[in-house]
C-alpha positions as CSV (number, residue, x, y, z in Angstrom):
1,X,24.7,38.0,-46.6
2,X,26.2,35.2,-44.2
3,X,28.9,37.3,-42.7
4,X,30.3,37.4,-39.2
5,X,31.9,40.1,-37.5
6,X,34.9,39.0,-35.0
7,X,35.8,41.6,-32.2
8,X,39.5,40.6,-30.7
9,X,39.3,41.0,-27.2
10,X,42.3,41.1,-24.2
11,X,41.4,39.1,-20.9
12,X,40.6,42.0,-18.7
13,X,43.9,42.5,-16.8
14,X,46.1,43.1,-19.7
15,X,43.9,45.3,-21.6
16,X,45.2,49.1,-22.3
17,X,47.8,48.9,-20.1
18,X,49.4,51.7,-21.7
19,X,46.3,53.9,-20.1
20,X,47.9,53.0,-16.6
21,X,49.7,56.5,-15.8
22,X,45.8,58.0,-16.3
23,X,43.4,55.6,-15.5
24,X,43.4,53.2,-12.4
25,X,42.3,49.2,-12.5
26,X,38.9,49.7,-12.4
27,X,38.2,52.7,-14.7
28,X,40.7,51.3,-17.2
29,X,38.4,48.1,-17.0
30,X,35.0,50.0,-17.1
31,X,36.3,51.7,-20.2
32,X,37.0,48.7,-21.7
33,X,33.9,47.0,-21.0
34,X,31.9,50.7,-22.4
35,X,33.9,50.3,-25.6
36,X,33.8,46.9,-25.9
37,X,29.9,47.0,-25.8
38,X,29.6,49.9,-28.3
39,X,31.1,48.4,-30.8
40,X,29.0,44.8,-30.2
41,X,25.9,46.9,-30.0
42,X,27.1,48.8,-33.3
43,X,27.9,45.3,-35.1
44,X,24.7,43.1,-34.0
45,X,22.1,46.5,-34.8
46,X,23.7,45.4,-38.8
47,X,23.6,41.6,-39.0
48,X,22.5,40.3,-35.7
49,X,22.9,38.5,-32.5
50,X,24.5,35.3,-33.5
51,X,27.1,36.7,-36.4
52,X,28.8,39.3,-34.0
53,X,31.3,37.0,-32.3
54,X,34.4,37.6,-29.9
55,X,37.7,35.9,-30.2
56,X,39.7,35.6,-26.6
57,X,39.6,34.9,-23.2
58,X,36.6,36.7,-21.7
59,X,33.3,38.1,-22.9
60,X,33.9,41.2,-20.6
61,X,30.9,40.5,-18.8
62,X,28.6,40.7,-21.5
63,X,25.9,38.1,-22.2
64,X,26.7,34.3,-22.3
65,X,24.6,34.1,-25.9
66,X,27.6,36.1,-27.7
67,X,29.5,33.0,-28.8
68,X,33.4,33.2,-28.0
69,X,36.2,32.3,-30.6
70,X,39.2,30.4,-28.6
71,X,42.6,32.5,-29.0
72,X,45.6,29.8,-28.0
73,X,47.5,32.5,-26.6
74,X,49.7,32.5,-30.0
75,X,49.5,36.2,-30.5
76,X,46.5,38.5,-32.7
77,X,47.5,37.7,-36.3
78,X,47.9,33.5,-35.3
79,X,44.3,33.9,-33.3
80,X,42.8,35.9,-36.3
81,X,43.9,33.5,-38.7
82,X,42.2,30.5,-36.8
83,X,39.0,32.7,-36.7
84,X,39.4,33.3,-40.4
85,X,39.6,29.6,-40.8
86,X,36.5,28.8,-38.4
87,X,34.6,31.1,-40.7
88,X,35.2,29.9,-43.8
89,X,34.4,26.3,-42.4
90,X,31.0,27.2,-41.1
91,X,30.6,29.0,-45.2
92,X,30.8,32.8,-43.9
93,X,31.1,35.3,-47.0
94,X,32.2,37.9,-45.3
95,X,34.2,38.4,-42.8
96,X,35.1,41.6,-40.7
97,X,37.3,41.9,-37.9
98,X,36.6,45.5,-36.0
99,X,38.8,46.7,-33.2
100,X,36.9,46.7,-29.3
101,X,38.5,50.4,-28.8
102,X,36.3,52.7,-31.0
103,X,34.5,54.3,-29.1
104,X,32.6,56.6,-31.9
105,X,31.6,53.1,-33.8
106,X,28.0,53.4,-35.1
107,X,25.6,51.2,-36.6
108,X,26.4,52.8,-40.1
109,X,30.1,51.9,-40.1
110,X,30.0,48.7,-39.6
111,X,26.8,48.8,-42.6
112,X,30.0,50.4,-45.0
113,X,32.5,47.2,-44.2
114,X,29.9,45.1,-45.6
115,X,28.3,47.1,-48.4
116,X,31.0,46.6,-50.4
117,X,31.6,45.5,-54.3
118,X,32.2,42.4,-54.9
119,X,35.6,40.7,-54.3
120,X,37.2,44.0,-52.3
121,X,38.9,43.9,-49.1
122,X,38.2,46.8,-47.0
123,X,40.7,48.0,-44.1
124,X,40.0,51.2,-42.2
125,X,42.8,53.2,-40.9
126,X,43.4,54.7,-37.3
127,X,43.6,58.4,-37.2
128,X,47.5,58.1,-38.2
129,X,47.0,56.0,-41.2
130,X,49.3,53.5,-40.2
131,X,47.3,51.2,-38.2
132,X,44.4,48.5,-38.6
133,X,40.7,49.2,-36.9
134,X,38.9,46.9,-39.1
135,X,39.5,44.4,-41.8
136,X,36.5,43.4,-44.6
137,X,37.5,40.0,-46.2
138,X,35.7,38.5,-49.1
139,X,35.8,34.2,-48.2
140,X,36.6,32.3,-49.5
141,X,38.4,34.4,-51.8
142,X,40.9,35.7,-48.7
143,X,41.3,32.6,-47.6
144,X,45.3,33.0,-47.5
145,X,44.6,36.8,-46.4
146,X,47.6,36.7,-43.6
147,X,47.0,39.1,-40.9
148,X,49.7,41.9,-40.0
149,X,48.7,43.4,-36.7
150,X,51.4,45.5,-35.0
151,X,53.5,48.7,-36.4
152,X,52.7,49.6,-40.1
153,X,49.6,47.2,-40.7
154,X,47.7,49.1,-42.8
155,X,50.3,48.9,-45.8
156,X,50.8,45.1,-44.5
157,X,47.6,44.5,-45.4
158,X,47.0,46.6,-48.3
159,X,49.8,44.8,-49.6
160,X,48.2,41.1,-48.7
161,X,45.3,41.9,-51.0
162,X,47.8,43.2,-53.6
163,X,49.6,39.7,-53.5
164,X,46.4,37.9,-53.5
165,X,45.0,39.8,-56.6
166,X,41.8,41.3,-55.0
167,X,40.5,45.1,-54.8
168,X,41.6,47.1,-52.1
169,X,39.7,49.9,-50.5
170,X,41.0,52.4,-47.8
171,X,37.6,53.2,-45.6
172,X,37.8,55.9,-43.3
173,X,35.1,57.2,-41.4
174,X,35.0,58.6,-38.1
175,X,33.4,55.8,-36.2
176,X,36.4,53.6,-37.2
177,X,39.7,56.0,-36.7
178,X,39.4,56.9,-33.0
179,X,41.1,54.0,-31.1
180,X,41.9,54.4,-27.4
181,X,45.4,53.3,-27.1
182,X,47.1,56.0,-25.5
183,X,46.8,58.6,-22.8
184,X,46.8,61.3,-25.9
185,X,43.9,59.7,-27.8
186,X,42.0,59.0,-24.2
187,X,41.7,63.2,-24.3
188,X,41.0,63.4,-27.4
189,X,38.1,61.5,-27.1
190,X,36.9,62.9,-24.0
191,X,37.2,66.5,-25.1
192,X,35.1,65.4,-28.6
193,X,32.4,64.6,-26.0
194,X,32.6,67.2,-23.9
195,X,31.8,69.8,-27.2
């Protein structure tokens, strides 16, 4: 299947600022970089070097070969839609967007986003059930799928398939709920490993 899989990514000084009372600069940044290149490894071991593409500023000091999507600096949902555009204009299927915080991603999770029937749209929830960690759109079928990024997004976008008239699945696994956001889900994490 021609499908790409588009990882948002923070330049490097503004990403999880909200671990700053815990972590300093450079472990915040090394944490980044180790989830970051989880989740790419996870993604290219499914569908290969050249699909698995990051949209922002920096590639985090991974290879030059991972081909960059531009963000303007417009916010998530505007860059995500200019993404979704890109990929529909180089005749991508499918398109997933997966969060660069999970640190428990495996190759098998991102295999469920794209084994999927048909016309569905698949988003998996964080561990609350209210937030975003990946989106599975059908193109050109979701090609007015408006992304909803922030508080509440997971009914956002379970309601933008709704309006569109396409299948919605809720896909939670494991590998796609843990997000590292906050100093509570940092030790959460780190205790899962420690067991």
């Amino acid at each position: 299947m021609n499908c790409w899989v588009v990882i948002p990514i923070k330049a490097p000084e503004w990403c999880k600022t909200r671990l700053a009372p815990v972590l300093g600069d450079r472990e915040r940044r090394k944490l980044v970089a180790d989830m970051l290149a989880q989740t790419v490894s996870a993604a290219q071991s499914i569908v290969g070097l050249q699909r698995v593409l990051l949209l922002g500023p920096s590639r985090h000091d991974l290879p030059g070969d991972i081909p960059l999507l531009p963000d303007a600096g417009q916010g998530l949902n505007v860059a995500l839609e200019g993404a979704r555009n890109a990929a529909i204009g180089a005749g991508v299927r499918r398109l997933l967007i997966v969060s660069a915080d999970l640190p428990l991603i495996k190759a098998d999770d991102v295999a469920a986003l794209l084994n999927l029937p048909g016309e569905s749209v698949a988003i998996a929830p964080d561990h609350a059930g209210t937030g975003t960690n990946a989106v599975s759109l059908p193109l050109p079928s979701a090609a007015k799928f408006a992304f909803h990024y922030g508080d509440g997004s997971f009914a956002a976008h379970r309601a933008e398939a709704g309006r569109l008239g396409l299948p919605f699945l809720s896909l939670r696994r494991r590998g796609l709920e843990l997000d590292v956001d906050r100093p509570e889900e940092l030790a959460f994490w780190r205790q899962s490993q420690a067991h």
